[in-house]
C-alpha positions as CSV (number, residue, x, y, z in Angstrom):
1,X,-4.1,-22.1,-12.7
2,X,-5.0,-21.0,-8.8
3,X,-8.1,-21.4,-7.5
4,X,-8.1,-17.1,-6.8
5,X,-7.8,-17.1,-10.9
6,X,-11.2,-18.4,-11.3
7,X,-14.0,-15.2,-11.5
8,X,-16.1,-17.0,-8.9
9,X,-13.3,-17.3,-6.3
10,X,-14.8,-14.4,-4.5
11,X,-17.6,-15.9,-4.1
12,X,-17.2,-19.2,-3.0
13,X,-18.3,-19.7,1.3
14,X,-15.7,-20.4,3.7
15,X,-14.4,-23.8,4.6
16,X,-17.0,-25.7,7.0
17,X,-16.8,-24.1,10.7
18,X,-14.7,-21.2,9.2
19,X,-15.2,-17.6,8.6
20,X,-13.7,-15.2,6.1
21,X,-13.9,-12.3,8.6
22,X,-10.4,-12.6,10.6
23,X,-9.0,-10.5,13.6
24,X,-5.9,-9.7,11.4
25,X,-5.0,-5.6,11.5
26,X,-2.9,-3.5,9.6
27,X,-1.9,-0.8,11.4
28,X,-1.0,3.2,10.3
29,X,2.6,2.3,10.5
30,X,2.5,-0.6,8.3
31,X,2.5,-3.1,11.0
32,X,0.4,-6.6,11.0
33,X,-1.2,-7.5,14.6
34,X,-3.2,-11.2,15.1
35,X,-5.5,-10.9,17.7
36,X,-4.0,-7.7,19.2
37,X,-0.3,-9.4,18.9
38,X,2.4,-7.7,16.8
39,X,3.1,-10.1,13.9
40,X,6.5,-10.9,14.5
41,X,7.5,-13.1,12.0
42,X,9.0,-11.1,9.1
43,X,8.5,-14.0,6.4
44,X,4.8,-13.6,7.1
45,X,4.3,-10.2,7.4
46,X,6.0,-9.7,3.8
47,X,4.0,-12.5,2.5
48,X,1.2,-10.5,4.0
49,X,2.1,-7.2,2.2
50,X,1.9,-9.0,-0.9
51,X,-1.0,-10.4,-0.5
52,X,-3.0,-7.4,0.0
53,X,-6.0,-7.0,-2.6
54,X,-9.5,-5.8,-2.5
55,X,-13.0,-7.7,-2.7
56,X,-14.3,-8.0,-6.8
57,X,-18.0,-7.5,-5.3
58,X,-17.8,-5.2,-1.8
59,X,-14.4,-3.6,-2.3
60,X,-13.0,-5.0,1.5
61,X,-9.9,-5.0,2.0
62,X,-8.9,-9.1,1.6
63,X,-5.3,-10.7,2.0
64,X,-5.7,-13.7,-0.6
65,X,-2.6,-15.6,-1.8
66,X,-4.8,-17.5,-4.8
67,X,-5.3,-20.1,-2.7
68,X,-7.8,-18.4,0.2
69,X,-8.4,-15.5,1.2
70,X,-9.5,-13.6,3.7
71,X,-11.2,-10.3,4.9
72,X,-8.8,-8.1,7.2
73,X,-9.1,-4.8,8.7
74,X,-7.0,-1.5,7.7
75,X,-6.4,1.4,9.9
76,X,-4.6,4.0,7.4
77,X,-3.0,3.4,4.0
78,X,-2.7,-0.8,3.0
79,X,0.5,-0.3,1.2
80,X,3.8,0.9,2.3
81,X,6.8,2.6,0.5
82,X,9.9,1.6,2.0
83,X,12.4,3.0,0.1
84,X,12.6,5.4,-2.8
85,X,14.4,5.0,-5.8
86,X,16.4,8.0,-8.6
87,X,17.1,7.2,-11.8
88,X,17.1,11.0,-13.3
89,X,14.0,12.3,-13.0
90,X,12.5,9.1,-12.7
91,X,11.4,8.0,-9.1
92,X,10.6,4.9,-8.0
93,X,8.5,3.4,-5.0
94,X,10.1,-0.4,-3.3
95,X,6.8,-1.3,-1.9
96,X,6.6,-3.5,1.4
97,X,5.2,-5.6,-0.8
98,X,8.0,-6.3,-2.7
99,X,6.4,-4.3,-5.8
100,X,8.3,-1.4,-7.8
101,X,5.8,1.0,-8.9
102,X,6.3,5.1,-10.2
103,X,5.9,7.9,-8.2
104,X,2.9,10.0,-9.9
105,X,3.9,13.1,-7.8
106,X,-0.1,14.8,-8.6
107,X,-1.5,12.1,-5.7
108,X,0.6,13.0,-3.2
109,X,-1.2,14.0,0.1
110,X,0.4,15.1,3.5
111,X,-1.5,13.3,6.0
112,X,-1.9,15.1,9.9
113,X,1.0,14.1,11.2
114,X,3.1,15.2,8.2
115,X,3.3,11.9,6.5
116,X,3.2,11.4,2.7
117,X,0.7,9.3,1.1
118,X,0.6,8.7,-2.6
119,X,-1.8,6.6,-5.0
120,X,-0.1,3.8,-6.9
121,X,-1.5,1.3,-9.5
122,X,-0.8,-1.9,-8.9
123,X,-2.4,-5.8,-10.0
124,X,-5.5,-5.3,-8.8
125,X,-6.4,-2.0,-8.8
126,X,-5.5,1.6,-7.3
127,X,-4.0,1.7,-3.6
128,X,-3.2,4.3,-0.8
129,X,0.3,4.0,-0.2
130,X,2.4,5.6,3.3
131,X,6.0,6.6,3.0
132,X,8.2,5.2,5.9
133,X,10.4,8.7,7.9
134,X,13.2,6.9,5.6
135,X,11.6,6.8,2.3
136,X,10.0,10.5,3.2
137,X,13.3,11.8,3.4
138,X,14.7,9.4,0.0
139,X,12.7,11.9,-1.7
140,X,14.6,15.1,-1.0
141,X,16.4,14.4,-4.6
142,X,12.9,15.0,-6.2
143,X,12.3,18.3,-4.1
144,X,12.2,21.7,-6.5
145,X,10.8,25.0,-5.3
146,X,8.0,26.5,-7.5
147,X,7.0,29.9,-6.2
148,X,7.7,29.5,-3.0
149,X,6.3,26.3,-2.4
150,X,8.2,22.7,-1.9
151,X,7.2,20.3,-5.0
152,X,8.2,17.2,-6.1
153,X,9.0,16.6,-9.6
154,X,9.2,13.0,-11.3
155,X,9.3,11.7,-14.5
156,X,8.5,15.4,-15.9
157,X,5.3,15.8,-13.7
158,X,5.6,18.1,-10.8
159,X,3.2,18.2,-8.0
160,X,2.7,19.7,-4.5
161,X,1.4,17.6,-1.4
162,X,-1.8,18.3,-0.9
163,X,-3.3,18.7,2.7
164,X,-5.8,15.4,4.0
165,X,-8.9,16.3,4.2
């Protein structure tokens, strides 16, 4: 058992002469910075996508590995879709975090500057998620035309983009 399994976990205070605010950000392309550096260690940065969870008690966004944790900040969507993935009219996100969830096409949502968003359920609870360009353009198999309109369709569900508001 972890530490991060107990239901108090949360709660505990730092270590002594520690903090759990950190000066970690997640950028709107999906990018981890450490005191305004670009994380460039790709083991790390994965391991950080995974990590990615949400306070029990204030709903922060934390990176906790069950071990410690830590709040960090988010400046668009935490989770990232890095590819996209047809098996008949099923369609699957590849999460930077490793995860393989479904496309619910219903939550999709174009943000300004044209990129999708979608909601996925994950452990832990319901996240954001931002398509790469690449996984944006994986989707084109799932593309139908309803009355004029672009949709996506997937696993029998079809559903337009809406517009961020």
């Amino acid at each position: 058992m972890r530490p991060g399994d107990h239901p108090e976990f949360f709660r505990l205070p730092p270590p002594e002469g520690r903090s759990r605010e950190s000066t970690i950000v997640l950028s709107r392309d999906g990018r981890f910075f450490h005191d305004g550096e670009l994380v460039e260690h790709q083991g790390l940065a994965d391991a950080w996508h995974s990590w990615i969870s949400r306070h029990p008690d204030d709903g922060r966004y934390i990176l906790t590995n069950g071990w410690d944790w830590t709040y960090f900040t988010v400046e668009g969507a935490p989770l990232f879709v890095r590819r996209v993935e047809h098996d008949g009219e099923e369609v699957w996100l590849h999460l930077a975090s490793g995860e393989r969830v479904p496309l619910d096409p219903t939550t999709l949502v174009e943000e300004a500057d044209g990129a999708l968003t979608a909601t996925v359920a994950r452990a832990g609870g319901v996240y954001d998620a931002r398509f790469s360009r690449h996984a944006q353009a994986e989707l084109a198999p799932a593309l139908v035309e309803r009355d004029g309109a672009v949709m996506v369709r997937a696993f029998g569900v079809v559903g337009a983009p809406r517009a961020k508001r």
